[in-house]
matplotlib code that plots the C-alpha trace (Angstrom):
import matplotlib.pyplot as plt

x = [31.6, 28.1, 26.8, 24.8, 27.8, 27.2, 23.6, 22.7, 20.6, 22.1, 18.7, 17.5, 17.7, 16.1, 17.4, 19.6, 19.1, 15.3, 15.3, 17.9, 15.0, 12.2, 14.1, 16.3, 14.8, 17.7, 16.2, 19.7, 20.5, 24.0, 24.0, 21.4, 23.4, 26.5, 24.1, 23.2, 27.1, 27.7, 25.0, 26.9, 30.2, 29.3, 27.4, 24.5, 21.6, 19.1, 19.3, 20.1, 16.6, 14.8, 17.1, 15.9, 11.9, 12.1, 13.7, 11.5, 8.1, 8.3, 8.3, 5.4, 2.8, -0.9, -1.5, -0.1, 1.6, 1.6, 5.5, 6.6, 10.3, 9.3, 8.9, 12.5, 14.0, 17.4, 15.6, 14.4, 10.6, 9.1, 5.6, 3.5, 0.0, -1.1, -4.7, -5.2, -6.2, -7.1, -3.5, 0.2, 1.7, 5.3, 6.4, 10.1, 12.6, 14.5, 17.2, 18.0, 21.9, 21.4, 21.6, 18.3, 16.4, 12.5, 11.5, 7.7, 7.1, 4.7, 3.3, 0.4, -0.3, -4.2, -4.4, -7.3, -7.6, -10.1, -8.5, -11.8, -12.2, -8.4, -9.6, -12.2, -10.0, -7.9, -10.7, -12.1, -8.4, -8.6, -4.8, -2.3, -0.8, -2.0, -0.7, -3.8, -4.2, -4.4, -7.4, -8.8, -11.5, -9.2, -6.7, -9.3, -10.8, -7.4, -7.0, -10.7, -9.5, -8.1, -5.3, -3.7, -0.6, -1.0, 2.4, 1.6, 5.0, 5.2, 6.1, 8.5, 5.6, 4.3, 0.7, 0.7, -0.9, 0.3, -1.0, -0.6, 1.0, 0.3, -3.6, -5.1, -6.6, -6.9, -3.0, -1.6, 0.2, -1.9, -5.2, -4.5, -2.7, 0.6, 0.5, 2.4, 2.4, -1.1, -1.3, 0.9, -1.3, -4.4, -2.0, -1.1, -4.7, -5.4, -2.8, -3.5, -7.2, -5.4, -6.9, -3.5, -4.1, -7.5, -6.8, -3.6, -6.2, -9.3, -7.4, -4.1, -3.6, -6.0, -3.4, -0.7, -0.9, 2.4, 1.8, 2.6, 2.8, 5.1, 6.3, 9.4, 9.1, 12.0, 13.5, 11.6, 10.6, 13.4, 16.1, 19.1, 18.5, 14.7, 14.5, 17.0, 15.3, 12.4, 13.6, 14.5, 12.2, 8.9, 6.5, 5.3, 5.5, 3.7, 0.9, 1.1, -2.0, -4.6, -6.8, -6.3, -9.5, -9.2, -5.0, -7.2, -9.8, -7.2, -4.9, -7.4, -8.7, -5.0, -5.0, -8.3, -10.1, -13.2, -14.4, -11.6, -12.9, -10.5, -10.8, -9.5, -8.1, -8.0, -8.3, -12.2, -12.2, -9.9, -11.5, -9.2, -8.3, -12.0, -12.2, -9.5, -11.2, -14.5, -12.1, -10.2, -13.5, -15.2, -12.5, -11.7, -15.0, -15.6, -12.7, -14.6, -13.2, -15.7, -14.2, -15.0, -14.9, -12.3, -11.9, -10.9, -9.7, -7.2, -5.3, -2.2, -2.9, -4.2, -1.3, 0.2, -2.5, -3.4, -7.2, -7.1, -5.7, -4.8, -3.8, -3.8, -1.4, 1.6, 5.2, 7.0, 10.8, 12.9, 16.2, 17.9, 20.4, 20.3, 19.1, 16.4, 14.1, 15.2, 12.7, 10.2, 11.4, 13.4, 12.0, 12.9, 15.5, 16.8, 20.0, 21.3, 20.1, 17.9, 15.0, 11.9, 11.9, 9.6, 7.5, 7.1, 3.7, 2.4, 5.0, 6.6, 9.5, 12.3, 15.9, 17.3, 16.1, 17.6, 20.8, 20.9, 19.9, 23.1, 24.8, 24.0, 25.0, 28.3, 29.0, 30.1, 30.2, 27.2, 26.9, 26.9, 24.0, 21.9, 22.3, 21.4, 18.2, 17.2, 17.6, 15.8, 12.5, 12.4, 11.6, 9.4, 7.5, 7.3, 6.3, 3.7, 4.1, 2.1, 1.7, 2.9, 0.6, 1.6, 3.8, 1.9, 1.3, 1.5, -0.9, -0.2, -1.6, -0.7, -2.3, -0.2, 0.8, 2.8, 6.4, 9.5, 6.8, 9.5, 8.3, 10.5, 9.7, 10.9, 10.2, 9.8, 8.2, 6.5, 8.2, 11.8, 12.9, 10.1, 13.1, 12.5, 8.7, 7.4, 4.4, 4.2]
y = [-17.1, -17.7, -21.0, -20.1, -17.3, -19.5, -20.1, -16.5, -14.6, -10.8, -9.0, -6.0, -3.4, 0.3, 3.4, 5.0, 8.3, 7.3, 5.9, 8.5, 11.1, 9.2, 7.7, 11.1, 13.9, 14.1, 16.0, 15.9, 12.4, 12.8, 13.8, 11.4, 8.4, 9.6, 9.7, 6.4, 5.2, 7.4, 5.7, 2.3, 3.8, 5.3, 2.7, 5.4, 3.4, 5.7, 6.5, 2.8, 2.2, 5.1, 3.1, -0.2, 1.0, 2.2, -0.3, -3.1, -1.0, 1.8, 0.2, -2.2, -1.0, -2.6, 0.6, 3.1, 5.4, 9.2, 9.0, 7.9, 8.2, 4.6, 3.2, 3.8, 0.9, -0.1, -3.5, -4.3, -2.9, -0.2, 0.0, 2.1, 0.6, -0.6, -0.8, -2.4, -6.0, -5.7, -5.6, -4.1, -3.1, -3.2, -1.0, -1.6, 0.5, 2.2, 3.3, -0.9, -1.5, -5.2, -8.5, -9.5, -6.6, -8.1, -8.4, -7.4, -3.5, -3.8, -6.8, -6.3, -9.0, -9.4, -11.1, -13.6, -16.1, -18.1, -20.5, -20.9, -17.0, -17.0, -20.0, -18.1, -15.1, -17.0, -18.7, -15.0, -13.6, -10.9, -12.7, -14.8, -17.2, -18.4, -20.4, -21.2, -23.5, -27.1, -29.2, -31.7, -30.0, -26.8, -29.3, -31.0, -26.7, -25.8, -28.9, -28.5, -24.9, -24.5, -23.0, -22.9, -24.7, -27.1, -27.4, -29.8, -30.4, -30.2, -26.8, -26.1, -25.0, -27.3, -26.8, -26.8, -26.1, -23.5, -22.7, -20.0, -19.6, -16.0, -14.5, -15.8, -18.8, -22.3, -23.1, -20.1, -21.1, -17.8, -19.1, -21.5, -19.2, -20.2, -23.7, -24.5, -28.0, -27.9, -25.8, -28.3, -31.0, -29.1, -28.2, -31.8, -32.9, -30.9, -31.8, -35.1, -34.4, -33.4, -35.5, -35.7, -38.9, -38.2, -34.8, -36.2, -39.1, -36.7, -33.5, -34.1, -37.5, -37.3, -34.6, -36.5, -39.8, -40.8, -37.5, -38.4, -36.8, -34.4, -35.1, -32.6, -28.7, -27.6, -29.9, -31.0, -34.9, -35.8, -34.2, -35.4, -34.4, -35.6, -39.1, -38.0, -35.5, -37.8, -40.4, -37.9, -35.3, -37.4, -36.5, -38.9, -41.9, -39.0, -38.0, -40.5, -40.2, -39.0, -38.2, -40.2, -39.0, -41.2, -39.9, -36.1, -36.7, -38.4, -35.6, -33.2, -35.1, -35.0, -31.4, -31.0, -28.4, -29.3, -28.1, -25.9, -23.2, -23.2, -20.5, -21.6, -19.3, -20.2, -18.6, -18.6, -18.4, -21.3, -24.4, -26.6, -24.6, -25.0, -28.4, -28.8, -27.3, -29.2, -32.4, -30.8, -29.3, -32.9, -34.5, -31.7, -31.6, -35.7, -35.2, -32.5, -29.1, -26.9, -25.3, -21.6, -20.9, -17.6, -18.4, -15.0, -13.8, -11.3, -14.2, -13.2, -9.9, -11.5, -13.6, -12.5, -10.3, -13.3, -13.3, -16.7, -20.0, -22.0, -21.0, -22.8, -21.5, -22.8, -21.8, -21.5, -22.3, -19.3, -21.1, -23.8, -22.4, -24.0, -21.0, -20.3, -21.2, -19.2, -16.4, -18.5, -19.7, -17.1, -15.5, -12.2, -12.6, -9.4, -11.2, -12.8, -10.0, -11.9, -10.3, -12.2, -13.5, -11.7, -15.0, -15.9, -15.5, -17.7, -16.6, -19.3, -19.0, -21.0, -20.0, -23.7, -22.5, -19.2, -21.0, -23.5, -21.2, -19.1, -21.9, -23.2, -20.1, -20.3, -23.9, -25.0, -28.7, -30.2, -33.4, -30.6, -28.4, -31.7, -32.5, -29.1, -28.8, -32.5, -31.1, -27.9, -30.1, -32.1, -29.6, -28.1, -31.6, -32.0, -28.4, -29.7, -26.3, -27.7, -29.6, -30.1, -31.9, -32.3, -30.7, -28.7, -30.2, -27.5, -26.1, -23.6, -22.9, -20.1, -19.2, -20.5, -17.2, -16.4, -18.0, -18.6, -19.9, -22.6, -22.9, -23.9, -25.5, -22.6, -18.6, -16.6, -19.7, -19.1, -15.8, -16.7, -15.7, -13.2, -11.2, -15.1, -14.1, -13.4, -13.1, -14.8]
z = [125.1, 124.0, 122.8, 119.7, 118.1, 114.8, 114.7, 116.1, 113.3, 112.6, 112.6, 111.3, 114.1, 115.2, 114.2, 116.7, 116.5, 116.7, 119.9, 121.1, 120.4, 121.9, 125.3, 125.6, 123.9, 121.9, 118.5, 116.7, 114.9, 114.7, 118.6, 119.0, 118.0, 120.2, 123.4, 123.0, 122.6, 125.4, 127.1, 127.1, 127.4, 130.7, 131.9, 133.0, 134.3, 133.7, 129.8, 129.3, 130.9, 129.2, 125.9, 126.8, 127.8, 124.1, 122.2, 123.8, 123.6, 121.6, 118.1, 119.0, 116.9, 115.5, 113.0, 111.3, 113.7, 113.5, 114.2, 110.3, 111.7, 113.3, 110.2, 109.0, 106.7, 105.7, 104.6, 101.1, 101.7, 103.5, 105.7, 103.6, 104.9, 108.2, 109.0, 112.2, 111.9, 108.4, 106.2, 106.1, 102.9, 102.0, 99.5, 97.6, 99.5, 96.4, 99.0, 99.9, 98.9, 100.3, 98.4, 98.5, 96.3, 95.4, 92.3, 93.6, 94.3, 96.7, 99.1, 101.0, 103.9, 105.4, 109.0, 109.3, 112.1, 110.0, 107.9, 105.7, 105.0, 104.1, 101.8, 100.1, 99.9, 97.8, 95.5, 95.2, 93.9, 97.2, 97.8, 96.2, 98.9, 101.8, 104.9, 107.1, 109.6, 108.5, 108.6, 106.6, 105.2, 104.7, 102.7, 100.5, 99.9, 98.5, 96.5, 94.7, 93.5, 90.2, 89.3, 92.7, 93.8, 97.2, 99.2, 102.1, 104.6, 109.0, 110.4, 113.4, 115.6, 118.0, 119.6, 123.6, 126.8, 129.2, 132.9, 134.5, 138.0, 139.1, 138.3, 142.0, 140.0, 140.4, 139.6, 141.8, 145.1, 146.3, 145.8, 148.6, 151.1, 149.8, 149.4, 146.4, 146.8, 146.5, 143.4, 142.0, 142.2, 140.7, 137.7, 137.2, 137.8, 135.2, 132.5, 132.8, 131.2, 128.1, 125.7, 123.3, 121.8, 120.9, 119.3, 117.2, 115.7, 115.2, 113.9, 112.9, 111.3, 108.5, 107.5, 108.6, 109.1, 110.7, 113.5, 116.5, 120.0, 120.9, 124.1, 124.5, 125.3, 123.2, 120.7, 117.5, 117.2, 114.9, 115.8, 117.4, 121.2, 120.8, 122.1, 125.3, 126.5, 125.7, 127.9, 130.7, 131.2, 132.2, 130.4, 128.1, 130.9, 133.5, 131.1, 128.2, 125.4, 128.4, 129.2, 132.7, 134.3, 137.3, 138.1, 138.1, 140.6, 142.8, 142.5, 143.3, 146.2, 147.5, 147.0, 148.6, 145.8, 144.4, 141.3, 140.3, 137.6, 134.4, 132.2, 129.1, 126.4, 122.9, 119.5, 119.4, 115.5, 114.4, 114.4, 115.1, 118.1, 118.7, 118.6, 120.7, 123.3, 122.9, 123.4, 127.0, 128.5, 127.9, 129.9, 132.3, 133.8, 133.9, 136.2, 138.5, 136.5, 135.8, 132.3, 131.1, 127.3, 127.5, 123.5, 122.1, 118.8, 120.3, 122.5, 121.2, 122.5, 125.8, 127.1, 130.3, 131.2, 134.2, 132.7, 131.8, 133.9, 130.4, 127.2, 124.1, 121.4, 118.5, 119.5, 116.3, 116.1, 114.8, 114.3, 116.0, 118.7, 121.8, 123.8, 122.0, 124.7, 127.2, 127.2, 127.4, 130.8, 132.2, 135.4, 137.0, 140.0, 141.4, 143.6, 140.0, 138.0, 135.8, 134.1, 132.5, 129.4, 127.0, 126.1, 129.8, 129.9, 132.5, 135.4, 136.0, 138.3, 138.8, 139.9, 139.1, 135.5, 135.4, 136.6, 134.0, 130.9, 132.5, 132.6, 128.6, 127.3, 128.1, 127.3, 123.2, 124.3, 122.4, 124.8, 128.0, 126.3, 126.1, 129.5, 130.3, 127.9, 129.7, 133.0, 132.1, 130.9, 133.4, 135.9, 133.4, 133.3, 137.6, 138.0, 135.9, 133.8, 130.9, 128.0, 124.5, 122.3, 118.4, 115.7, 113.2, 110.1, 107.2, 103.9, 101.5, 98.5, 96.1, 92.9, 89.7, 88.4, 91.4, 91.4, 94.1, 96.7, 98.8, 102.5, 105.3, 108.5, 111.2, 111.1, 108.5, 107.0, 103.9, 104.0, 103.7, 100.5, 99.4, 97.0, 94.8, 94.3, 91.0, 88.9, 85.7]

ax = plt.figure().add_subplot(projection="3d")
ax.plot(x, y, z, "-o")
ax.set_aspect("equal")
plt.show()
């Protein structure tokens, strides 16, 4: 039984008798693919982990790799370019039997964590569409340009604060011989200098003027499950708008820690993100923080590698199953077996959650998963694990001649139907 069977996306996944070559030494593909059945079959421990080692790392990749067998398709394009964080290029796979054949031969991709260069890129005809990070100067950019198409609408990614339990900083039970109790405190002393009101009315409302906060970990403001877990979990009565200066310095006088250092990581090249910042340090250190700009362009690289004590980032929903949040969550347990969840990046730790997340994916009763997902923020929200602060308001702009643009709200976003794209 498994709560999501109908929402669960069928994804595209690694050849076989690649990873049987790679994990086992296995040259053969036809053998290759047999050792990896017989793998599973067998139940042997030690080529599933060489398997598993593979199929989680082995395919990560931020250039063109020597190996060319890891760039094996069975989906409609092929990686034909990858120059590490310039552009990919996707080439039409001739070989795709699928349903969803492109009508564009090749589609090349540039990264660029600054909205305005993606901006001018556009204006300058280097690209064609563009999704950048809203602002209100980025949305007033795109609209001056002519010959460009302005789609305006919210995304499913939500913009939030995370701390991190484990580097030996200021919200680690080590860093004071144990005491998690008093960790506790100093990560609630500090998410209550989150400025959220302020940053919803300075950034996000001239581009949406009915935003509001987000005050729920896991379910989108407007759907169903919103306003109970909203009731439930605590955290808009805990931390309302903030900052709450004054609830900081008593919480860190409880805790006894004076002048905790905070270093704060944030993509140092988006503005908003930027600004952001500007707004939490202001606070922070009125409270008695002493804040370290740790803004980086390679965050996403960064999290989990404990050199930071906050993040700020966008987790962006890629469907709406009721599990979906496990791996952010999950911790690693060796009595129950549990492993982390791949987006755990702050190591959080919580057996209660592993129990529950066990617990969700078993059960199809909708009013039971609720209960669960309440239960599961709440101790998210006295942990004091960290903050949400708004849902992303969305831009894209495209130039006229290109056709079949129709964003959605969750993952692949603007990408959803890229075999629709055309040039006029």
């Amino acid at each position: 039984v498994y709560a999501d069977w109908e929402k669960a996306p069928l994804t595209y996944g690694v050849p076989a008798h690649v990873v049987a070559r790679i994990a086992l030494g296995e040259e053969d593909a036809t053998a290759g693919k047999k050792a990896i059945i017989d793998a599973f079959a067998n139940k042997d421990e030690d080529a599933l982990s060489k398997i598993a080692n593979v199929w989680n790392t082995g395919f990560n990749m931020n250039s063109m790799p020597e190996d060319k067998t890891l760039l094996l398709s069975s989906g409609p394009y092929e990686v034909t370019e990858f120059k590490k964080d310039e552009y990919l290029t996707l080439t039409k796979n001739e070989n795709y039997k699928g349903n969803h054949v492109p009508a564009l031969d090749k589609v090349t991709v540039r990264y660029s964590e600054d909205p305005q260069a993606a901006v001018q890129a556009l204006q300058n005809n280097e690209v064609q569409l563009i999704s950048p990070q809203a602002t209100a100067d980025i949305l007033e950019q795109v609209n001056g340009l002519s010959g460009v198409k302005v789609i305006s609408g919210d995304e499913a990614t939500y913009e939030h604060v995370d701390l991190t339990y484990n580097n030996g900083g200021p919200f680690d039970p080590a860093a004071y011989g144990g005491d998690a109790e008093k960790a506790k405190k100093v990560r609630q002393a500090f998410l209550h200098v989150i400025p959220r009101g302020d940053i919803i009315e300075r950034l996000i409302k001239p581009l949406n003027p009915n935003a509001e906060i987000r005050n729920s970990f896991n379910v989108i403001p407007g759907a169903p499950a919103y306003d109970g877990v909203v009731a439930t979990n605590g955290m808009k009565e805990t931390y309302g708008d903030g900052p709450d200066v004054e609830a900081a310095k008593k919480l860190l006088e409880e805790a006894g820690v004076a002048k905790p250092k905070v270093r704060f990581l944030y993509g140092a090249s988006n503005e908003r993100r930027a600004q952001e910042f500007r707004l939490i340090k202001e606070a922070a250190e009125k409270a008695g923080f002493e804040m370290v700009d740790a803004g980086n362009d390679l965050w996403g690289q960064m999290l989990g590698d404990k050199s930071y004590d906050a993040s700020l980032f966008g987790w962006q929903s890629t469907g709406t199953g009721v599990t979906e949040a496990d791996a952010n969550y999950r911790s690693k347990d060796k009595a129950t077996g549990s492993i982390k969840g791949q987006n755990n990046f702050s190591g959080f730790a919580s057996t209660e959650v592993n129990a529950l997340y066990d617990e969700l994916g078993k059960e199809l009763d909708e009013a039971k998963q609720q209960k669960i997902n309440e239960q599961v923020e709440k101790i998210l929200v006295d942990d004091a694990f960290g903050i949400v602060i708004f849902q992303f308001p969305s831009v894209t702009a495209h130039t006229e001649d290109l056709q079949g643009i129709d964003p959605i709200s969750i993952a692949p976003t603007i990408f959803w139907n890229f075999w629709e794209w055309k040039l006029a």
